[in-house]
Structures are given as C-alpha cells and as structure tokens.
N, C-alpha and C positions, 0 to 999 in steps of 0.2 A: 290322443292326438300328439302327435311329435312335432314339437318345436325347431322349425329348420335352424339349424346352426354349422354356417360352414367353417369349412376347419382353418380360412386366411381369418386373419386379425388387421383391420384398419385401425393401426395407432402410428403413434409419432414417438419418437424416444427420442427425448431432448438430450440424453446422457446414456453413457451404457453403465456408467460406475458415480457414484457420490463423486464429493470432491472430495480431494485429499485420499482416496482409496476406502468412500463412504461405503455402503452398502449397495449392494446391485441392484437394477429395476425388476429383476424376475422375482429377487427375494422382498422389493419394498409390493410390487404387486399380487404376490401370496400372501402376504400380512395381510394387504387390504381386504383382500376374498374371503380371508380366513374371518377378518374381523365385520364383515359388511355379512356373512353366516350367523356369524354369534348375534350380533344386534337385532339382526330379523328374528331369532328366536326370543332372545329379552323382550322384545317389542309383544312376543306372543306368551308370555310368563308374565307379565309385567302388567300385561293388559287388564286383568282382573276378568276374562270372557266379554269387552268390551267387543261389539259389533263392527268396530275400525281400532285397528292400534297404531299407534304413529312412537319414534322414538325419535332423542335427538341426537347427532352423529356426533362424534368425536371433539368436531373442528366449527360445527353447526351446521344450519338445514334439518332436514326428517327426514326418515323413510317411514311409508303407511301401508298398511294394509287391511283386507278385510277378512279374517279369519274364520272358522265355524269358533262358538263358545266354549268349546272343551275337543279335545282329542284322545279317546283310549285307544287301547290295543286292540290293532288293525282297521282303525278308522284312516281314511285317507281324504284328502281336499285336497285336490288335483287345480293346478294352472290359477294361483289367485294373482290377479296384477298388482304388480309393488310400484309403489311412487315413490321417488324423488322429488325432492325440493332442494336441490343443491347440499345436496347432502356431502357434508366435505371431512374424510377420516384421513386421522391425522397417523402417521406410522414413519418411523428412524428419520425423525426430525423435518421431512417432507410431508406432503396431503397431497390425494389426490379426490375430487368432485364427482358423486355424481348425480347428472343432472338429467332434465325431465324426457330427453328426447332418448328413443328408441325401447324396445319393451323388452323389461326382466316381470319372469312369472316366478312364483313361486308355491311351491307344495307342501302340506304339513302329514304326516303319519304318525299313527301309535307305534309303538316297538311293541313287538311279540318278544314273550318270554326268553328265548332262543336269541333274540339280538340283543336283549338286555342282558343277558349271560356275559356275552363276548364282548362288552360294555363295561363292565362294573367288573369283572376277573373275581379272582378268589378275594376274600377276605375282605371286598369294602364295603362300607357302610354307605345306606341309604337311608334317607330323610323320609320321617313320615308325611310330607308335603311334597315330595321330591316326585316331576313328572319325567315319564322316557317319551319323547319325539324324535325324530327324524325332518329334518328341514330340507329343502332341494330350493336352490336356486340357478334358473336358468334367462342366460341375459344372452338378447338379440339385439347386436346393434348399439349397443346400452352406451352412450354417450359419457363420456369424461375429457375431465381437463386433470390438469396438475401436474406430476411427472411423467402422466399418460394422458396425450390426449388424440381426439379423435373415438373410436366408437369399439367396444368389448365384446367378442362373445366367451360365453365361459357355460359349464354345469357343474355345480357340485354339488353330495349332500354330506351334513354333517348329521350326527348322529349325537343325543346331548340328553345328558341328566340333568334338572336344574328346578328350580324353583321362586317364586316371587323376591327372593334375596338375589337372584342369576345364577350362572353353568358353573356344576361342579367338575362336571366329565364330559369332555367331546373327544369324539371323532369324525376324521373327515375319509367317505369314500366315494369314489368313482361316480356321478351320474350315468343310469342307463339310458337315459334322454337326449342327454347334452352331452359336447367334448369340453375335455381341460380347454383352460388358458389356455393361448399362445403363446409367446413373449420371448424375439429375437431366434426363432424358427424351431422352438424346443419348444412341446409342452410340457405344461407343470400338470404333470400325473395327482391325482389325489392323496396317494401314497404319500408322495415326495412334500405337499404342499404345507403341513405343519412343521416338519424339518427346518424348510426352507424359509419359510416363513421367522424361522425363531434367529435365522442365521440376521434377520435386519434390528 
C-alpha cells in the first residue's frame, strides 16, 4: 500500500537564515531527518528484540515503536506506526518538536549481501555483533513546531550498520514510497540530504 504523500509542504518558516548568517532551515531540517532516521534505528538496536521500543530524543519526549524481534536478510516489516511524544531534537543550536498529531509509518528490512557490499566498500571492518538494516520512514502530515512548524511530509530510507553500542555506517537513499522533503520550493533529494545536513 502507498502512503499518499503530496508533494506541497504545510509549514511556516519563521526565518530563512540563523541570525547573524546562522545556518539555513533546509540544512537545520535535513539534520533533523537525518537524525530522527538514526534514533528510529537505535531505538530498534537498542531494544534488546523488545516487543515496543521507545527512545529518548535529543531535547526530550520519545519516539516508539513496535518492531518484529529480529530482522535478517531479506526480512521486511512494512508500515509500523511511530509515536511521538513530543519528541524535541535538538540540531545547530535550534530544536525542532515532533508531536502526536498526523501519521509517520515506518519499515524495517534486512540488507542482502549486495547492499551490504556497497555499504561497507573495501577494506572495512565489521563487528561480530554488528547488524545490516535498512529503515524507511514515511511521514504524512506529521505535525511540528520549532523552527518548523505546521505539518511534514517527507520519505526516506537509511541504510545502517550498527549495533547495541549504535551506527557505525549509514547511508541515506531515495524512498520508492515517499517524496523528499520540501523546504522553500526545493527538495532535499536523498543524495544531497547528509551533505546538507552536515553544512548546520
């Protein structure tokens, strides 16, 4: 099932730039994508195969979810609902919230051999604890405040090595579900989104 996601963005952009020539909102809101990716995964590493995982965010609040107990290669759990509790992550000295109203799904995968390849490249080392996933999150509607407020849609998935200690390797690509971000009538392509992200 595909999650309708149209391609306008209802937010409010209190700034187009920090002060003082702070950091931009496309790049404080790729940080936050990036980083609200990573936590959903720790949340599922972290969990121990607990039946609900919950983490705490940044700035405070949780995000939860209810995962399968394990994920190998080529296992998929399609569309799990993610809560907010005012989840508020903090990124280039602003936070932005998010809270309970409008619905982000999210998906967990095993990586096949083949994406672990183009994952890890030549010569790195892997952990004999060390799991390969693929996360997908897709938000409709997804309600925020802080430097952004008003209501998200976005898809992404990252692609992450990591273990009960956290990620050693992500990458972030393209959702075939969902569209990028919007933010100020450009989207933030998948590509572009860790770049851009490191620019805050």
């Amino acid at each position: 099932m595909r999650l309708p996601l149209p391609l306008s963005v209802l937010i409010v952009l209190p700034a187009l730039v920090g002060g003082c020539g702070g950091p931009r909102v496309d790049a404080k809101a790729a940080n936050a994508v990036q980083t609200l990716l990573a936590n959903a995964a720790e949340a599922f590493l972290l969990g121990g195969g607990a039946a609900s995982v919950s983490l705490t965010c940044s700035g405070g609040g949780t995000l939860t979810y209810s995962p399968p107990t394990t994920i190998n290669p080529g296992d998929t759990s399609i569309d799990l609902p993610i809560t907010f509790s005012d989840c508020v992550i903090k990124v280039c000295g602003d936070e932005i919230t998010f809270n309970s109203s409008g619905q982000s799904l999210l998906s967990l995968s095993g990586l096949d051999p083949s994406q672990v390849g183009e994952l890890i490249g030549g010569g790195a080392l892997v952990g004999d604890n060390d799991q390969f996933l693929e996360i997908e999150i897709l938000a409709a509607d997804q309600g925020v405040s802080g430097f952004l407020q008003g209501a998200l849609d976005f898809g992404y998935r990252m692609r992450i090595i990591g273990n009960n200690k956290g990620l050693s390797t992500i990458s972030i690509v393209e959702s075939i579900r969902g569209d990028p971000l919007v933010i100020q009538g450009r989207k933030i392509k998948a590509e572009h989104l860790a770049n851009l992200a490191d620019r805050c």
